[in-house]
C-alpha positions as CSV (number, residue, x, y, z in Angstrom):
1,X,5.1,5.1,-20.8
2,X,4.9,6.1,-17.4
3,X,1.0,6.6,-16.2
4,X,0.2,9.6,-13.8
5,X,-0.1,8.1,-9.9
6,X,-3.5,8.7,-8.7
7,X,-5.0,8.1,-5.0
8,X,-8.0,8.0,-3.6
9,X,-8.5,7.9,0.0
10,X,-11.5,6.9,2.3
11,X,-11.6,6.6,5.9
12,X,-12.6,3.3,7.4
13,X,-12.5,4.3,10.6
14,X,-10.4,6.5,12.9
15,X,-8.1,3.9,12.9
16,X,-8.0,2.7,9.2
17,X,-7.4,3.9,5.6
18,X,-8.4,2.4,2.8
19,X,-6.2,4.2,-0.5
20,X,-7.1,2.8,-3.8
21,X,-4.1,3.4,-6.4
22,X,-3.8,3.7,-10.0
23,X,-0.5,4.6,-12.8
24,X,2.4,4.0,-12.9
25,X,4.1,4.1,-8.6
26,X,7.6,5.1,-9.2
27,X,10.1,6.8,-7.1
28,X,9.4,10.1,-8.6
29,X,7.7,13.2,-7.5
30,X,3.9,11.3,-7.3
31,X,5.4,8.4,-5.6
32,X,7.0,10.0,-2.7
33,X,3.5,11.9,-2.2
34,X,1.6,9.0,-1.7
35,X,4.3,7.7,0.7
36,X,4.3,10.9,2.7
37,X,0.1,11.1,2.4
38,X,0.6,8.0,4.3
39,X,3.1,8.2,6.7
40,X,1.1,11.3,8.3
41,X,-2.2,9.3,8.5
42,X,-0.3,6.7,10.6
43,X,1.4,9.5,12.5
44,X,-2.2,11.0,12.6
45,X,-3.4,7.8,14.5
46,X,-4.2,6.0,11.5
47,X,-1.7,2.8,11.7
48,X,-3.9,0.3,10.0
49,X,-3.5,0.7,6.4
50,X,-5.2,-1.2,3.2
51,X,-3.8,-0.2,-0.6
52,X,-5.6,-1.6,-3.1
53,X,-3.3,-1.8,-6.4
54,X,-5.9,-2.7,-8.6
55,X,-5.6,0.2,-11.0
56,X,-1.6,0.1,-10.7
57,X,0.0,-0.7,-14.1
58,X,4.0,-0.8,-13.7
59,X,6.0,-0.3,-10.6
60,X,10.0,0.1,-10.7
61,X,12.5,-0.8,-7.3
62,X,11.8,2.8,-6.0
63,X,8.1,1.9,-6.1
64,X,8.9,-1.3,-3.8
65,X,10.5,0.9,-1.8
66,X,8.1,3.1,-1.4
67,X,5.9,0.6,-0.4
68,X,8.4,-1.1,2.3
69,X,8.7,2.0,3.9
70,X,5.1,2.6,4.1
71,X,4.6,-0.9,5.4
72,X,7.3,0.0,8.5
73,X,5.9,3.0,9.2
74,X,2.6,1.7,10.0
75,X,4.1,-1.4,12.1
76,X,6.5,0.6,14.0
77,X,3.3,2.5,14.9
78,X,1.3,-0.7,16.3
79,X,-0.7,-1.7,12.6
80,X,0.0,-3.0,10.0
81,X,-0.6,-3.0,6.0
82,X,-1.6,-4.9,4.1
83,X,-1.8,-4.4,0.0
84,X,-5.0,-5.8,-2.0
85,X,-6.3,-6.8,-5.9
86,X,-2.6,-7.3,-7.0
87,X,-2.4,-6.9,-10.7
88,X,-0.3,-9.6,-12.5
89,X,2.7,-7.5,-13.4
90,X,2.8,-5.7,-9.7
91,X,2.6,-9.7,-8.1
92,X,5.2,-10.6,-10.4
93,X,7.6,-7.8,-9.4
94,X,6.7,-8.1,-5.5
95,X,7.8,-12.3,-5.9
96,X,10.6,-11.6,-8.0
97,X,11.8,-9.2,-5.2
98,X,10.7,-12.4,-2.7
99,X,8.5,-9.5,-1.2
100,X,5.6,-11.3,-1.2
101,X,6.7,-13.8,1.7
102,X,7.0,-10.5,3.9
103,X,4.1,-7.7,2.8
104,X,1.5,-8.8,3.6
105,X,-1.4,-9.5,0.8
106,X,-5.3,-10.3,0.4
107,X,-7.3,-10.8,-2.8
108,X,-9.7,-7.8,-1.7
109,X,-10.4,-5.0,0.6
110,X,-12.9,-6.9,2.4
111,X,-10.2,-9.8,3.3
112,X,-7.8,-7.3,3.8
113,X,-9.9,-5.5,6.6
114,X,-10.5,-8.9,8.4
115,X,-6.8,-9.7,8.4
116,X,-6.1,-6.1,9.9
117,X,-9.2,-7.2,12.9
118,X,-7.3,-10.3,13.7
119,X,-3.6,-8.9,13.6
120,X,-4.6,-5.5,15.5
């Protein structure tokens, strides 16, 4: 069963967004909203990104994708993201995909932000 995508958005500071997700991130109409949401913050200025997948509950290979993608975009723009709170199945998925050795990862927002302050 495939969970509606939700996002919720804060503004850290001019620089930083913080986007707390929950559902089911697919390659599907929701998923590609949330990538595009992002992609104009960083294009806004906004190239340091957190995503706390805390509420996420499956993720499929357009999902990964999504998340790549998201993850270049802010790089290419001088940040970086990184993801937070990975539920079991999501960390599963991302080491399968040996993602994890190359997206960066924290255990919480908090740690998340203070990689983003030494990195940036």
């Amino acid at each position: 069963m495939v969970t509606k995508l939700e996002v919720q958005s804060v503004e850290h500071d001019e620089r930083t967004r913080i986007y707390s997700v929950s559902g089911s991130l697919f390659g599907n109409q929701d998923g590609y909203a949330f990538q595009n949401r992002v992609r104009g913050a960083i294009a806004a200025g906004a190239s340091r990104v957190v995503i706390d997948l805390r509420g996420v509950d499956k993720i499929d290979s357009s999902g990964i994708g999504i998340l790549v993608a998201m993850m270049w975009s802010a790089s290419n723009a001088g940040g970086g993201m990184i993801l937070t709170a990975l539920p079991p199945k999501v960390e599963q998925v991302l080491g399968i995909a040996m993602l994890l050795e190359h997206i960066d990862h924290a255990d919480s927002v908090e740690a998340a932000l203070t990689k983003l302050d030494a990195q940036t």
